[in-house]
Each structure stands twice: as structure tokens, then as C-alpha cells.
GUGU-317917 format. One record per residue (C-alpha): z, y, x. Coordinates in pm, 1 decimal, always signed. Layout:
// residues N
<rec z="Z" y="Y" x="X"/>
...
END
This chain:
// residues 212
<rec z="-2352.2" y="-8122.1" x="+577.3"/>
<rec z="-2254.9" y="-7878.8" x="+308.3"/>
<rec z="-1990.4" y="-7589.8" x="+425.8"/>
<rec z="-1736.3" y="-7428.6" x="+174.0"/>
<rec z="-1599.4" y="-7089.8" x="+255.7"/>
<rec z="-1340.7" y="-6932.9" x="+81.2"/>
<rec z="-1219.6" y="-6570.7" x="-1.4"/>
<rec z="-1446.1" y="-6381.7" x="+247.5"/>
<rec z="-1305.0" y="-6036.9" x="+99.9"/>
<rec z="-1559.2" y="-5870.0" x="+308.6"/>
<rec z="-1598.1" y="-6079.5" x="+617.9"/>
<rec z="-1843.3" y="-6308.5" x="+707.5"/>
<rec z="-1798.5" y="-6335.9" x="+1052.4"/>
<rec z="-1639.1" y="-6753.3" x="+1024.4"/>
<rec z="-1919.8" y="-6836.8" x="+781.4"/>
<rec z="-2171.4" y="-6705.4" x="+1042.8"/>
<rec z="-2005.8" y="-6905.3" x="+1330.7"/>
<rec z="-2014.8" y="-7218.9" x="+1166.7"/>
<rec z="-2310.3" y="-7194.3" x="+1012.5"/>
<rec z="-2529.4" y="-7141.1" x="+1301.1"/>
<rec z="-2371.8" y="-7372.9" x="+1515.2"/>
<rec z="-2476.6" y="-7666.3" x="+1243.1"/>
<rec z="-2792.0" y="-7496.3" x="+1087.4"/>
<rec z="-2990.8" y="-7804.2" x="+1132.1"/>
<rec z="-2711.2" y="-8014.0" x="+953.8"/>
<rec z="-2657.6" y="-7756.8" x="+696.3"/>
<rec z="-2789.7" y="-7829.7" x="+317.8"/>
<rec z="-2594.2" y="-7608.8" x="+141.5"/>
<rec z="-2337.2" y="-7344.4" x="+136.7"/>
<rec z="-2112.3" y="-7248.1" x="-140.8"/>
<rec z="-1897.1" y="-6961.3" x="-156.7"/>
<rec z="-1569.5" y="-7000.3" x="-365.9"/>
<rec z="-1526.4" y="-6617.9" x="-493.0"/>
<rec z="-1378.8" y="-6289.4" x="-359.0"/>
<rec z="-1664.3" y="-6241.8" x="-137.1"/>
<rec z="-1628.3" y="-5901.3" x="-226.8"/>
<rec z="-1978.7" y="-5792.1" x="-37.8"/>
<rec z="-1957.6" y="-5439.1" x="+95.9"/>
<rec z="-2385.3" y="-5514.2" x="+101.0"/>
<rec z="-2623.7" y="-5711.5" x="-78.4"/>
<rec z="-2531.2" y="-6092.9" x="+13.3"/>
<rec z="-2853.6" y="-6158.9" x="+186.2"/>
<rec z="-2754.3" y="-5865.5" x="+410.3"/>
<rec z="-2440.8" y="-5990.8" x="+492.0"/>
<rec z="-2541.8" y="-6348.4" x="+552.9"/>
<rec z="-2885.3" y="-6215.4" x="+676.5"/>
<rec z="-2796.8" y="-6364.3" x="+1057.1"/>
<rec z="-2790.5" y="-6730.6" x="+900.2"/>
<rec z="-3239.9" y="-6688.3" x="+795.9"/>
<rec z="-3371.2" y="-6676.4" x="+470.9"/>
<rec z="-3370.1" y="-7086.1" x="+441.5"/>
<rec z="-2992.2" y="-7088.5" x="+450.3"/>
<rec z="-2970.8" y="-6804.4" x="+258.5"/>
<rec z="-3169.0" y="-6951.1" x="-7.9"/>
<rec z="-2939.2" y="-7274.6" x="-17.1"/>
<rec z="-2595.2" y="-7061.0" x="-63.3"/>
<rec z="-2410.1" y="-7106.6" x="-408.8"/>
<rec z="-2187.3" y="-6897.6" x="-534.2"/>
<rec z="-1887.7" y="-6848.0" x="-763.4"/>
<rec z="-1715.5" y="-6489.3" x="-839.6"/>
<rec z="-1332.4" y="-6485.7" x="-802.4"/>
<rec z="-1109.2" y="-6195.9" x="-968.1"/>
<rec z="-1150.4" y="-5939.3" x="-668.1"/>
<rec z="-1531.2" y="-5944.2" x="-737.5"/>
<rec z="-1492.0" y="-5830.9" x="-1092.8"/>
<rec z="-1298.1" y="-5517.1" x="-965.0"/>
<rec z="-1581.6" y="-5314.1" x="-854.9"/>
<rec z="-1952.1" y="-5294.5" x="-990.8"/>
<rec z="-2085.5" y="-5270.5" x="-629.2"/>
<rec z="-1928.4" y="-5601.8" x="-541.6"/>
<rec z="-2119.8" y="-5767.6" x="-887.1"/>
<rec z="-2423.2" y="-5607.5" x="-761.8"/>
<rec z="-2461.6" y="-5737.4" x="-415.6"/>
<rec z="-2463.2" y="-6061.6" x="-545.0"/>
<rec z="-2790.5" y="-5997.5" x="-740.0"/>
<rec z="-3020.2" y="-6084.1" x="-481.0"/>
<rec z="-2928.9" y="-6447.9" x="-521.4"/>
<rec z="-2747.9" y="-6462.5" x="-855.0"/>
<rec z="-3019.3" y="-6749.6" x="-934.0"/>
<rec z="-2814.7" y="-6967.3" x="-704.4"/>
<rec z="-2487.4" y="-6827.9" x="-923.8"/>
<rec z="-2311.4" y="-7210.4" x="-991.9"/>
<rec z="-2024.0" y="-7076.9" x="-1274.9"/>
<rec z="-2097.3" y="-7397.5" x="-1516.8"/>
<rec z="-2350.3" y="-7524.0" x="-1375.1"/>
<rec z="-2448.2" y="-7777.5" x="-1146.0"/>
<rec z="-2639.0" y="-7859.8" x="-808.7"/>
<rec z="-2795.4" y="-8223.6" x="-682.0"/>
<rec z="-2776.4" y="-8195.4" x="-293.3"/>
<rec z="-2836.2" y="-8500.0" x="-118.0"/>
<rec z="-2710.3" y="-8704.1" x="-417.4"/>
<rec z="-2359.2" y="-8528.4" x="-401.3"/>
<rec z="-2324.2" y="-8280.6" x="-766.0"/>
<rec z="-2123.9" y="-7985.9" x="-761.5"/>
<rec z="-2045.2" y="-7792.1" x="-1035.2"/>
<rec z="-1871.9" y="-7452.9" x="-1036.2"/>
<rec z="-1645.7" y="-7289.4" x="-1260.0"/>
<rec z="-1568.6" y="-6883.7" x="-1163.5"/>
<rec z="-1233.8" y="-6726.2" x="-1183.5"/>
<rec z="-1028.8" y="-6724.3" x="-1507.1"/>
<rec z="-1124.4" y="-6427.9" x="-1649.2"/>
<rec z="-1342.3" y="-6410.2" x="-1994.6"/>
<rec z="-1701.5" y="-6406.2" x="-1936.4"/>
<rec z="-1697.4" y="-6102.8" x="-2142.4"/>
<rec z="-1610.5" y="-5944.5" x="-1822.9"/>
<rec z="-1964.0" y="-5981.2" x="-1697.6"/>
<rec z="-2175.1" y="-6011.7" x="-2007.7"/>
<rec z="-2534.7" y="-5913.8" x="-1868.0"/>
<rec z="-2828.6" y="-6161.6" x="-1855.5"/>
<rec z="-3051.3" y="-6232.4" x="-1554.2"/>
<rec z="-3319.1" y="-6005.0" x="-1713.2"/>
<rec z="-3044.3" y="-5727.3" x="-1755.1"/>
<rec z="-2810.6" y="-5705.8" x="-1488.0"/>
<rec z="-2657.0" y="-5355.2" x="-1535.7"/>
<rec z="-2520.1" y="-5368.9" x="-1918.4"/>
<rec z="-2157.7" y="-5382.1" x="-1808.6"/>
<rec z="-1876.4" y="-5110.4" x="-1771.7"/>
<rec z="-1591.8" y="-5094.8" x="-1510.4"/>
<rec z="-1365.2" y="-5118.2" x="-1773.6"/>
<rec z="-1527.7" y="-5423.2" x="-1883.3"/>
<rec z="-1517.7" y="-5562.3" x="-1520.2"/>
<rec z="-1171.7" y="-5509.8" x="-1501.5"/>
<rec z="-1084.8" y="-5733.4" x="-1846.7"/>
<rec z="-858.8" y="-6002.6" x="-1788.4"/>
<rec z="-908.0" y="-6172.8" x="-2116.1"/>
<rec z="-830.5" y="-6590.0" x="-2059.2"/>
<rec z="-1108.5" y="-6823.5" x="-2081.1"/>
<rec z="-1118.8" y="-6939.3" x="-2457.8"/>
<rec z="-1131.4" y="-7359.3" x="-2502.0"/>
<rec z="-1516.8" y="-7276.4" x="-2594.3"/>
<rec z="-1587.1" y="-7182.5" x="-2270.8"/>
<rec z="-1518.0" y="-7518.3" x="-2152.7"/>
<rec z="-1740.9" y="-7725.5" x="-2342.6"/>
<rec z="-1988.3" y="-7741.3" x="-2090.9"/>
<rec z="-1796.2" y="-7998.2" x="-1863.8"/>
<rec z="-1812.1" y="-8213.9" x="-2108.5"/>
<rec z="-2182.5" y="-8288.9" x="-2029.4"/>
<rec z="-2129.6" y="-8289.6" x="-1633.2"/>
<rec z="-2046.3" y="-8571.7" x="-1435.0"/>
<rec z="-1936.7" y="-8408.9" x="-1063.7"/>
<rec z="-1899.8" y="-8549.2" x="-771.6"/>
<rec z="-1712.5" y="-8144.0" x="-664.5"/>
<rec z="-1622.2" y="-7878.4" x="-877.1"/>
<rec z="-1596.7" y="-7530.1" x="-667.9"/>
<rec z="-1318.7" y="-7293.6" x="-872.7"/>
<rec z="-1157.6" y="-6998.1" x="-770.9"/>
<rec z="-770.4" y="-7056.3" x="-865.0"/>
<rec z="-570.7" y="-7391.9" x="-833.7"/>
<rec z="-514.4" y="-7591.3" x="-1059.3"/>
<rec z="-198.8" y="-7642.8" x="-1240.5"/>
<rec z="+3.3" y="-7847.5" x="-1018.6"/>
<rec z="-28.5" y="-7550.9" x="-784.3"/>
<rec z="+264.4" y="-7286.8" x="-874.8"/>
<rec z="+29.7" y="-7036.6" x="-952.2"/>
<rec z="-237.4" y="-7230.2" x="-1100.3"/>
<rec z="-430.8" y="-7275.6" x="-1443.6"/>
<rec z="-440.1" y="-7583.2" x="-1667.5"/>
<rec z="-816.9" y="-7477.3" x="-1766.6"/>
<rec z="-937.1" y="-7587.2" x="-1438.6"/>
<rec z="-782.0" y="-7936.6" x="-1485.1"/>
<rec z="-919.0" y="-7955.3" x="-1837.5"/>
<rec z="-1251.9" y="-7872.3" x="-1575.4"/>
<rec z="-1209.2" y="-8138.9" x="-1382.7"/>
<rec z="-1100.6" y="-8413.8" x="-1631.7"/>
<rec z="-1431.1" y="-8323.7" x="-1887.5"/>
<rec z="-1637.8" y="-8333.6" x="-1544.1"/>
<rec z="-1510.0" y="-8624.2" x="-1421.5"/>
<rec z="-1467.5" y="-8410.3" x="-1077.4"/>
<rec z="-1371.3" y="-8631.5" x="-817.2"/>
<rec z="-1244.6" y="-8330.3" x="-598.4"/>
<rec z="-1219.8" y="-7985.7" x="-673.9"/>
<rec z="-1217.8" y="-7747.9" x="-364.6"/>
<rec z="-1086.2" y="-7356.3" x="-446.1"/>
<rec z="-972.6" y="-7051.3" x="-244.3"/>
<rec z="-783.4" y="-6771.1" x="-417.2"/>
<rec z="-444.6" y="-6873.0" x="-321.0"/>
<rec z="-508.3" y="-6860.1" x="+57.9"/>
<rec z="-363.9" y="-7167.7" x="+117.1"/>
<rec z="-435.6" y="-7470.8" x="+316.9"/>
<rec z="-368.6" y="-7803.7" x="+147.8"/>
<rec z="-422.1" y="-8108.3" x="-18.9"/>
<rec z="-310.3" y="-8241.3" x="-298.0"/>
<rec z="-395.8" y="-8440.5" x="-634.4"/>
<rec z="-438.6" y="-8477.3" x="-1006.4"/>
<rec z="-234.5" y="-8677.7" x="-1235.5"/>
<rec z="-573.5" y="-8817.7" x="-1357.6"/>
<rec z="-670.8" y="-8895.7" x="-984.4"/>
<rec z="-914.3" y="-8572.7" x="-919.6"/>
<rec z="-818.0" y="-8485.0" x="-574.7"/>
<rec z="-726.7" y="-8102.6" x="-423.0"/>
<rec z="-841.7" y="-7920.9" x="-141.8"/>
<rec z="-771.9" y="-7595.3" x="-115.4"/>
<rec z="-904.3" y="-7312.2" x="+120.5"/>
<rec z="-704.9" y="-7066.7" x="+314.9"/>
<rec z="-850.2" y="-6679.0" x="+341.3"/>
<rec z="-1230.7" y="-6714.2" x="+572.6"/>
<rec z="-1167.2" y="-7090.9" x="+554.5"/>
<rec z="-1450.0" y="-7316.6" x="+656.3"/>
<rec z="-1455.2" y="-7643.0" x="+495.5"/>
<rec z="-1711.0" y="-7890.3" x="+630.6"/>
<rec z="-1836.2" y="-8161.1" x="+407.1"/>
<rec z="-2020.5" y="-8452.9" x="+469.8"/>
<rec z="-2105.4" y="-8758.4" x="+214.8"/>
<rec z="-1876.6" y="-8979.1" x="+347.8"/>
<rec z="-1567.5" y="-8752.9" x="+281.9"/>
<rec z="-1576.0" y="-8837.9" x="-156.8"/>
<rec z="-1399.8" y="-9161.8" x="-2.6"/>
<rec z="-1210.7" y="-9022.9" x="+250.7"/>
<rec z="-880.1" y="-8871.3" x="+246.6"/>
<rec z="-899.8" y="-8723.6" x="+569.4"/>
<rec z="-1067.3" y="-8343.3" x="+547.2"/>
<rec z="-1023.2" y="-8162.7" x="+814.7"/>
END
């Protein structure tokens, strides 16, 4: 089973509740931005053990680039940080794909986590065509994004570029705070999260409809 959980701005608490009552089942959690930690991630989620812990993903949404405490309480498992890149779990890939905002907005590497500015946090530059090259070589199963995509009213065309170089079968966001399902002209199908949403996922669900 892999559990999604959207928007968290703070609070765990849903995460927790699920999460413990499956633990055995679980194989992976991912976390679809605006966690917005108030304390290091593994603190927050520190109820769940350090094996669950160690198999939650994460993408940043546009809340978590407004404060340099929320970018650093993600540190302590940024290696499991999924913007472009991709996870094997049980023969299901995800691939991830962080809110909209330039990557100029967090510009440190893994060996030098604190060359940023607020300022530079706060930039709200759009993703350039570049940035999207990477799908190209991906071939997912999900992506996890932050925002809609563009058949959502508020939603951004560079995630269904995403999806289409990814060949993303479903893409599952948050952001919006909105329950719902819907699809792609190009048949990628929609699910998105409302605010401390819990999405359970099992294998047999990339054929199903049916999602909660």
C-alpha cells in the first residue's frame, strides 16, 4: 500500500492515523507539498518509526518556499526529495515534480544546504521549458505535483507537458484543496487531494477508476 497525503500545512495528525493503522501494508509515503513543518520532518512523523520514516517522499509546494525554517525541516530526509526524479516501489514508478516556482528559488546542493536567501525563497519565477526535459527520459506509472493541471481552473499547462513526456498514467496533487477526479485529453488520469487528505493506493488501482 502506498499512502498520499496532501497539504499538511502543519498537521500531521491524519497521516499518523492512517499510517499506523496499515504500517504493515505500508511501502511508501509521499507527501505532495505545503507540509510546512513547524519541526524537522522526522520529528513530526517521528510516531510512524524510523522504517516508515525512511520510506516517505516528498515534494515542496509554494507555502514551503515561504519560510527558510520550513526548507530546513525537510533536511533530515531531503535524500528521499522526489522533484524530477523517480522511485520503483513494488514495480509501481512515481515521479515527482514540486510546485511551479523556478528552481532558482532553492538553488543549494545536498552538500550545501544553507546558500539561499528569503528573498530568494520567496521568487516566483515560472518553470522555464528546460526544466522539463527530464520527463522526457521517465516512463511513470504516478507523477506526485503540487498544482493541477490545466484542465483545473487554476491549474498549469507545465504539469501536463509533465505528464505527457512521462507517460504518467495518473498524476495525484494537493494545492487546490479539492477532492476530485478527473482526466487528460491525452488519457493521463486526475486525482486530486483535499487539505490533510489521505489517499490510499494499492497496485490494482492504475486500472481502476474507482479511488476512494
Amino acid at each position: 500500500m502506498l499512502l498520499f497525503y496532501a497539504d499538511a500545512h502543519g498537521n500531521f495528525e491524519e497521516l499518523i492515523s492512517v499510517a499506523r493503522k496499515y504500517h504493515s501494508e505500508i511501502k511508501g509515503i509521499f507527501l505532495l507539498g505545503d507540509q510546512s513543518p513547524g519541526q524537522p520532518l522526522d520529528q513530526e512523523l517521528k510516531a510512524l518509526g524510523s522504517g516508515i520514516i525512511a520510506k516517505t517522499y516528498f515534494i515542496l509546494g509554494n507555502h514551503d518556499l515561504e519560510s527558510k525554517k520550513y526548507i530546513e525541516n525537510h533536511f533530515c530526509i531531503w535524500q528521499n526529495y522526489l522533484n524530477k526524479r523517480t522511485i520503483d516501489i513494488d514495480g509501481i514508478c512515481i515521479g515527482g515534480f514540486s510546485s511551479t516556482y523556478s528552481e532558482k528559488s532553492i538553488f543549494f546542493s545536498n552538500n550545501n544546504k544553507t546558500k539561499y536567501t528569503i528573498d530568494t525563497l520567496k521568487s516566483k519565477e515560472p518553470l522555464c521549458c528546460e526544466c522539463l526535459s527530464g520527463f522526457s527520459n521517465m516512463s511513470l506509472d504516478i507523477l506526485i505535483t503540487h498544482e493541477a493541471p490545466s484542465n483545473h481552473p487554476e491549474g498549469c499547462y507545465k504539469i501536463d507537458e509533465a505528464a505527457r513526456l512521462s507517460q504518467s498514467s495518473i498524476i495525484i496533487h494537493g494545492h487546490h484543496h479539492e477532492d476530485y477526479e478527473s482526466s487528460l485529453p491525452f488519457g493521463t488520469r486526475i486525482i486530486g487531494l483535499g487539505r490533510q487528505q489521505v489517499l490510499y493506493f494499492t497496485a490494482d488501482m492504475l486500472t481502476n477508476n474507482f479511488y476512494f
